[in-house]
C-alpha positions as CSV (number, residue, x, y, z in Angstrom):
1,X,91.3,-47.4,-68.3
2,X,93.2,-49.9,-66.3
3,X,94.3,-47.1,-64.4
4,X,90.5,-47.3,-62.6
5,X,90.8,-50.8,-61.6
6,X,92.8,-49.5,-59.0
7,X,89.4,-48.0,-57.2
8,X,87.5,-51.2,-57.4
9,X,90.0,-53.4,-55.7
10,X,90.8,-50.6,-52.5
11,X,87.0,-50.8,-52.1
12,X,87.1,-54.7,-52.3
13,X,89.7,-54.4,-49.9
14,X,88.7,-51.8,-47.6
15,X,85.2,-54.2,-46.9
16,X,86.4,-57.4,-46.8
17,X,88.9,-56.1,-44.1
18,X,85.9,-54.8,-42.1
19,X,84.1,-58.1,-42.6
20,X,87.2,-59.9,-41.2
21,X,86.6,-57.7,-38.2
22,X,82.7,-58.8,-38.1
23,X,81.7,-61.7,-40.1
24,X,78.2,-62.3,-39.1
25,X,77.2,-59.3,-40.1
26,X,75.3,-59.8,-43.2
27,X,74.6,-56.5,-44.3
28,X,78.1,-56.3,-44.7
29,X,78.0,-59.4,-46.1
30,X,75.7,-58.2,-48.9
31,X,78.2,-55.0,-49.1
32,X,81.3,-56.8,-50.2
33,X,80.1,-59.3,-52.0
34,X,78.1,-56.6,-54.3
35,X,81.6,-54.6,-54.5
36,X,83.0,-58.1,-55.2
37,X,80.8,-58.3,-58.2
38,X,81.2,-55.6,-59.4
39,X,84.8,-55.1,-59.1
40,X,85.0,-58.3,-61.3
41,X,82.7,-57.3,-64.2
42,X,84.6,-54.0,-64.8
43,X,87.9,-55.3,-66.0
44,X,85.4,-57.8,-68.6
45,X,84.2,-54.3,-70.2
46,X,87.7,-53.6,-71.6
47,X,88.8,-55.7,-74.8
48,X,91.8,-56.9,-73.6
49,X,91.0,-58.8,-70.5
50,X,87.4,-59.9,-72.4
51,X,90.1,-60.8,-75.4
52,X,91.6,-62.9,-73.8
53,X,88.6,-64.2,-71.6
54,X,86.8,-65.1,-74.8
55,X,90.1,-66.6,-76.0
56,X,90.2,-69.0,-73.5
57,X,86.8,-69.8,-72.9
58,X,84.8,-69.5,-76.0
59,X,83.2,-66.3,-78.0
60,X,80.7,-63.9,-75.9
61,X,82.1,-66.0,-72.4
62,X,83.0,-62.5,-71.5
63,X,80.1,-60.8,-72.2
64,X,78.1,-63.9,-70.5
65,X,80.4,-63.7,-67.4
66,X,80.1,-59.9,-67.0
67,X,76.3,-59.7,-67.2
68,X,75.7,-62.3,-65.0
69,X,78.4,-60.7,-62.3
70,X,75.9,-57.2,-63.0
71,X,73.1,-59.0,-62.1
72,X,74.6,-60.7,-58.8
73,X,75.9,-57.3,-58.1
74,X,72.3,-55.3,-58.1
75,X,71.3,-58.5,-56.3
76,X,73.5,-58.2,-53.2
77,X,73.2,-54.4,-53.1
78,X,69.3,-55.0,-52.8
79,X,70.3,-57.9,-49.8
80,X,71.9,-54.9,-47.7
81,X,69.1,-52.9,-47.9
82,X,66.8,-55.7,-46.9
83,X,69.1,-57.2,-43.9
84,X,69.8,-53.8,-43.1
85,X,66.0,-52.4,-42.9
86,X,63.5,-55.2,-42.8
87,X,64.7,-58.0,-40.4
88,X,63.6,-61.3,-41.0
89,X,60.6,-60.1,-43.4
90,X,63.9,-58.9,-45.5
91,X,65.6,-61.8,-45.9
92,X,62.7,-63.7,-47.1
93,X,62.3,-61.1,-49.8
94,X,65.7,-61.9,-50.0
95,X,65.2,-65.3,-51.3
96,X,62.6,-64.4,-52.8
97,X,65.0,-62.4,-55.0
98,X,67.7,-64.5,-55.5
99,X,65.0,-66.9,-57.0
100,X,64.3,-64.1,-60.0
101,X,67.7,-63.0,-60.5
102,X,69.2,-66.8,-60.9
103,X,65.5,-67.2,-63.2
104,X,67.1,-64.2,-64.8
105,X,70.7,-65.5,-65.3
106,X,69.9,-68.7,-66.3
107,X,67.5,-67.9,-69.5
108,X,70.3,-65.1,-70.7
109,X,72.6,-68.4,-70.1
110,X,70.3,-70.4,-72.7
111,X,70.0,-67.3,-74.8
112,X,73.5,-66.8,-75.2
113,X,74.0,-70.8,-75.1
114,X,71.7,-71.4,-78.5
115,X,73.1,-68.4,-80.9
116,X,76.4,-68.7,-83.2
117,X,79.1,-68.1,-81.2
118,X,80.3,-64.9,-83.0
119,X,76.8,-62.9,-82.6
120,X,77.9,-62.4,-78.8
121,X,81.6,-61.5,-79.6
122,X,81.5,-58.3,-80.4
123,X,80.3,-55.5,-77.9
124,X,76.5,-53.9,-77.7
125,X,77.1,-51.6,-80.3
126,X,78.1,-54.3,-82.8
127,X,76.2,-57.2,-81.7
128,X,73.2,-58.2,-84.4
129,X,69.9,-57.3,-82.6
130,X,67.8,-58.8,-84.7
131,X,68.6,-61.8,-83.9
132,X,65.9,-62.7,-80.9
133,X,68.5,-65.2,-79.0
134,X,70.6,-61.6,-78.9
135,X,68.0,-59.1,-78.0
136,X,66.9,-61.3,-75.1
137,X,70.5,-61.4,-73.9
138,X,70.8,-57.5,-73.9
139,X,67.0,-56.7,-72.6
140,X,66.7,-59.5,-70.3
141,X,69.7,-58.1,-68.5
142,X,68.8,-54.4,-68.8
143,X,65.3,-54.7,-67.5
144,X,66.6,-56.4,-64.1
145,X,69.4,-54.2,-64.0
146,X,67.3,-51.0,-64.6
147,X,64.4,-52.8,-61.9
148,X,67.3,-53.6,-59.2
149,X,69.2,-50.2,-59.7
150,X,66.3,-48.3,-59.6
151,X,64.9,-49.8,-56.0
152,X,68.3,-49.4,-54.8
153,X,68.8,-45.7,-55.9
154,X,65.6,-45.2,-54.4
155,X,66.7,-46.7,-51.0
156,X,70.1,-44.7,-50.8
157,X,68.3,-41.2,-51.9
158,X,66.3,-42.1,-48.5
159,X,68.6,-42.9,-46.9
160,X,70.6,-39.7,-47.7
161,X,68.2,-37.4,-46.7
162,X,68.1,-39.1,-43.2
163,X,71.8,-39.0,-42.8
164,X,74.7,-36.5,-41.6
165,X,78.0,-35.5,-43.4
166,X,80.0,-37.3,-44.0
167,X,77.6,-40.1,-44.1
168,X,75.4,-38.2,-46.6
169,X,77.8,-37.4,-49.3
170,X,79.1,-40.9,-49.8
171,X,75.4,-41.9,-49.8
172,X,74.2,-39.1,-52.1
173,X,77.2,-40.1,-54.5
174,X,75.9,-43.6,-54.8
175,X,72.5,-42.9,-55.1
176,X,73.1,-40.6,-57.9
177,X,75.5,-43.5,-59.6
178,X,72.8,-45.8,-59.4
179,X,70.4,-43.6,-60.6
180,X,72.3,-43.6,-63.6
181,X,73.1,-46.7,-63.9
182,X,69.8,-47.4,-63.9
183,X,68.4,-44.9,-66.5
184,X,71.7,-46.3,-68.6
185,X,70.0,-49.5,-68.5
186,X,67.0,-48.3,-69.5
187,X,68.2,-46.6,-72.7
188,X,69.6,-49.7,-73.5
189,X,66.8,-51.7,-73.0
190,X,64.9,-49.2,-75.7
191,X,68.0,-49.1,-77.7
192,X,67.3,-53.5,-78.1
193,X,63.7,-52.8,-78.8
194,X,64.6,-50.4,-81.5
195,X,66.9,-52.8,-83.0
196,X,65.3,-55.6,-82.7
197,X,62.4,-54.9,-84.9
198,X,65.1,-53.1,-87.7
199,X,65.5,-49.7,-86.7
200,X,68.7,-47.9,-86.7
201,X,70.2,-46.2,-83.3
202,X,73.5,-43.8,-83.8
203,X,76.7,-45.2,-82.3
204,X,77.9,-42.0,-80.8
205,X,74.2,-42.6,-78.9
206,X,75.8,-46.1,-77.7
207,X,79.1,-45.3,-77.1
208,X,77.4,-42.4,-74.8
209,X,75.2,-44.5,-72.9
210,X,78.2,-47.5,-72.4
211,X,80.5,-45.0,-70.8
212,X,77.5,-43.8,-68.7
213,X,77.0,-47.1,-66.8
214,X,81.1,-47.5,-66.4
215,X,81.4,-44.4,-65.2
216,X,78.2,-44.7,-62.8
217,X,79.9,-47.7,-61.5
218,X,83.0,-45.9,-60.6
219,X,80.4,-43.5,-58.7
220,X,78.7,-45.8,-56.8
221,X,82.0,-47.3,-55.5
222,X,83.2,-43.9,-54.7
223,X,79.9,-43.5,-53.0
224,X,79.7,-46.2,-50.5
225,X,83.7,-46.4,-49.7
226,X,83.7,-42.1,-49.4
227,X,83.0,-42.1,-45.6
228,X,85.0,-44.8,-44.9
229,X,87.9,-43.5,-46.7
230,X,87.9,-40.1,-45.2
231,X,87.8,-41.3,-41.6
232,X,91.1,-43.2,-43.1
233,X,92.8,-39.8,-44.5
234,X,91.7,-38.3,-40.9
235,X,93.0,-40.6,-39.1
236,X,96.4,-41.1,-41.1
237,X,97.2,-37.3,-41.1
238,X,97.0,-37.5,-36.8
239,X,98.7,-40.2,-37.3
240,X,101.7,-38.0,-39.3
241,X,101.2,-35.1,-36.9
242,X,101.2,-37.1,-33.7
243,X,104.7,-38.7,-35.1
244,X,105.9,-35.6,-36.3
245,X,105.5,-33.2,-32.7
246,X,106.8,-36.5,-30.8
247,X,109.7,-36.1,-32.9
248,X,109.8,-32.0,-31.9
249,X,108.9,-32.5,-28.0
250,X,112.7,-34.7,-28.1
251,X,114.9,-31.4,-27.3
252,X,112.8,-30.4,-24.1
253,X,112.1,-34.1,-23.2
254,X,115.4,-35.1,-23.4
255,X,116.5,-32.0,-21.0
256,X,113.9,-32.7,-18.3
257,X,114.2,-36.9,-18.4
258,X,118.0,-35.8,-17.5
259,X,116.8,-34.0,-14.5
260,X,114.0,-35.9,-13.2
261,X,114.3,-39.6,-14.9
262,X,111.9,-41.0,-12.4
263,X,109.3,-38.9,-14.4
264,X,110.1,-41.2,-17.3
265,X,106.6,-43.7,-18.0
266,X,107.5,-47.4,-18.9
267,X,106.7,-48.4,-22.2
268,X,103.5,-50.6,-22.6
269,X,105.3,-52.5,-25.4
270,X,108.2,-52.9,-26.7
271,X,107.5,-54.8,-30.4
272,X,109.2,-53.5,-33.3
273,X,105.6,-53.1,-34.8
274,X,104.5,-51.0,-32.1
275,X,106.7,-47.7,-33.3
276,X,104.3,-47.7,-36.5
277,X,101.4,-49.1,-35.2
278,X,98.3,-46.0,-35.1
279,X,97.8,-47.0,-31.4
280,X,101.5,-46.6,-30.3
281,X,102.3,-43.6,-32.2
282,X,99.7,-41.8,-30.1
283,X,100.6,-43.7,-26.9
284,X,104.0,-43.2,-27.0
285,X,102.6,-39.2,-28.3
286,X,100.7,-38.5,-25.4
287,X,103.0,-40.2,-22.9
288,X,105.6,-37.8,-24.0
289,X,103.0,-34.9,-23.1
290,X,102.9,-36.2,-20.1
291,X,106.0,-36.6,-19.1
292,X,107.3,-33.3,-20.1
293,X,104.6,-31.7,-17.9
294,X,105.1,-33.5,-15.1
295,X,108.9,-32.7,-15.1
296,X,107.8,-29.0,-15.9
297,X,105.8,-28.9,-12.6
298,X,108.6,-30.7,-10.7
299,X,111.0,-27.9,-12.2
300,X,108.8,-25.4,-12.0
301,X,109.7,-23.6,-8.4
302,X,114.0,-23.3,-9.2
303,X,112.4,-20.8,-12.2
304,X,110.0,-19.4,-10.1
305,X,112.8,-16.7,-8.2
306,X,112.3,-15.5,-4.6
307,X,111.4,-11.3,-7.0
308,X,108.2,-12.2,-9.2
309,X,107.3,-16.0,-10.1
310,X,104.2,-14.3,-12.3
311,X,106.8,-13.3,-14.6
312,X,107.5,-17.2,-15.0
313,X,104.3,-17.6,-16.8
314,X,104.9,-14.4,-19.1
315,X,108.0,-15.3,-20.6
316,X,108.7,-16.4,-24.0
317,X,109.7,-19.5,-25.5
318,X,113.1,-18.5,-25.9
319,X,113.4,-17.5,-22.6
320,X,112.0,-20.0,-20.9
321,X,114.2,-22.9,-22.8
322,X,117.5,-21.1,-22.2
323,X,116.4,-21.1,-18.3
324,X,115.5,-24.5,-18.2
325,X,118.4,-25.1,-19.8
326,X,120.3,-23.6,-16.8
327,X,118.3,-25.0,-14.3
328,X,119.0,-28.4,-15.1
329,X,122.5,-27.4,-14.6
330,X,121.5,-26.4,-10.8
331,X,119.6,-29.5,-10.5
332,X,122.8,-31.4,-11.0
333,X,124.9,-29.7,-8.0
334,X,121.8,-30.8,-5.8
335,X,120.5,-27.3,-5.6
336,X,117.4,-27.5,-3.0
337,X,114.1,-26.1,-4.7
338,X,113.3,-22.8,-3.5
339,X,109.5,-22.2,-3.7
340,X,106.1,-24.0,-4.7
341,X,105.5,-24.9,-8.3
342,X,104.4,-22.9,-10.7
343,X,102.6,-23.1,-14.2
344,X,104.8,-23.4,-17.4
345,X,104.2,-23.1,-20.9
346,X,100.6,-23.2,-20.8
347,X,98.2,-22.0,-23.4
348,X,95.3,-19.2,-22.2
349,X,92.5,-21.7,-23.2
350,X,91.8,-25.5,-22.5
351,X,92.5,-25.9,-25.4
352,X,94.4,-29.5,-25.8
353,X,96.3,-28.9,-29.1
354,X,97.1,-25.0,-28.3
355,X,98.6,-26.7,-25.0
356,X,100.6,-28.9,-26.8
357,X,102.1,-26.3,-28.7
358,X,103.1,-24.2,-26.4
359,X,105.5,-27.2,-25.4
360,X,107.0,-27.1,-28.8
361,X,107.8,-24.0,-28.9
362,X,109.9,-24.7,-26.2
363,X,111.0,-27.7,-27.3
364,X,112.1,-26.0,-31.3
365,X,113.7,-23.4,-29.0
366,X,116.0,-25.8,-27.3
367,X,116.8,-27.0,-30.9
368,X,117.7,-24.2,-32.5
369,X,119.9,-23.2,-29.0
370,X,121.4,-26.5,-29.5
């Protein structure tokens, strides 16, 4: 299980590094500080962090501190939907809310506050229902749970519907781990009743419904980081492929800098950090494009002979590098060019990436000459 903490803390991560970039925005705000929540009251599910959370501060701390982290959780999720929707008229809602979920808090505070210490140790399956200090603890919590989860599942299914991919699926996700989070709550809150006045519930019905809300939680946070994440997978991968054809553009780059240096662009920075940076990998990516056409049009006309220069633009990669190869050569003995330029290695379409690889053709063909 402590495997899954690792999901929680990227999607802490991921939004407080966005609100780093804008800290006034307070829908944002709302975002990370919900994630924040939440991400603290999963690890206080497991025994041994609320072990050793109870050890230090008292029986049923744990179980204290993680419902009250649930509760400021469903709170802040319903503050981004009211900063993000309802202006002003929002965030006096806002308050407005914050006055019943502290009201909430505080009376499963003196609930858990005027009970033996050891009814609150255990876990909801074990704990002693009948007890009315206990019941309120565990219904108290559920029914604002269940109420905030439900408004918010409601809000994201809305908003889904409204929205494009990949928008859609991340907000579909969380809407439907919400949703059950929210019926969760609401078994549990009928679970208490039942208990409360002496009936019996099956544990396996219990255990069921306590895996439902973690694993509903792991939803949610899937949910709201999904599009956010896959805009990072895209833009890593261009990342790896603009670094890997810069890398495969050397052979022919290095052949036509030797001919026509001038061609070469100055760098825009020279920092270490820059070579891994996302914006100088495809800086230094397309200024290598660049550059190799350039020196390709400046070649072009020693290729082009005085018989058939359309057979220039027919001829195959292999071809074409060991040419170049030899025109360079010329070049060097100051050879004068002996006709207007010509097109080389270009793709039939306008197609930018088919373009491209029609120089690396070139370019793995000077390699494997080499």
């Amino acid at each position: 299980m402590e495997f899954f903490l690792l999901l929680p803390a990227a999607a802490v991560m991921w939004k407080l590094y966005q609100l780093t970039r804008a800290p006034h925005d307070a829908p944002l705000r709302a975002v990370v500080l919900c994630l924040l929540s939440a991400g603290l009251s999963y690890p206080l599910a497991m025994n041994r962090f609320a072990t050793a959370v109870d050890t230090v501060a008292g029986y049923g701390a744990a179980k204290l501190i993680q419902n009250v982290l649930l509760l400021l959780m469903v709170y802040f999720l319903m503050c981004f939907y009211l900063y993000s929707a309802d202006g002003q008229v929002g965030r006096r809602r806002a308050r407005r809310e914050a006055v019943v979920v502290v009201l909430v808090a505080v009376a499963i505070t003196v609930a858990a506050e005027t009970v033996p210490h050891p009814a609150l140790a255990g876990s909801f399956i074990t704990a002693d229902m009948t007890i009315t200090q206990v019941a309120f603890f565990y219904g108290g919590a559920g029914l604002y749970l269940m109420y905030a989860l439900g408004m918010a599942a409601y809000w994201t299914r809305k908003y889904a519907r409204m929205s494009r991919r990949p928008h859609a699926t991340g907000l579909w996700m969380a809407a439907i781990g919400l949703g059950a989070m929210a019926v969760g709550c609401a078994i549990r809150a009928a679970i208490v009743a039942i208990r409360w006045s002496g009936g019996n519930v099956p544990r396996p019905l219990m255990s069921g419904v306590a895996s439902l809300v973690l694993l509903s939680i792991l939803l949610f946070l899937a949910g709201v980081t999904y599009s956010g994440a896959r805009a990072r997978i895209a833009s890593a991968r261009l990342w790896l492929r603009h670094r890997r054809d810069h890398r495969r553009l050397s052979p022919l780059w290095e052949l036509l800098a030797q001919a026509y240096p001038e061609n070469v662009l100055r760098p825009a920075s020279a920092s270490a950090g820059d070579r891994w940076r996302a914006r100088g990998v495809h800086r230094r990516y397309h200024r290598r494009i660049v550059e190799c056409r350039d020196s390709l049009v400046d070649i072009s006309p020693y290729l082009a002979c005085a018989g058939d220069g359309n057979a220039v633009l027919e001829l195959a990669p292999a071809e074409l590098a060991a040419r170049l190869r030899h025109t360079v050569a010329e070049i060097g003995h100051g050879d004068p060019a002996p006709r207007q330029a010509v097109p080389l290695a270009m793709a039939l379409g306008d197609d930018r990436r088919s373009d491209v690889q029609q120089l690396i053709a070139v370019s793995d063909a000077l390699r494997t000459a080499t």
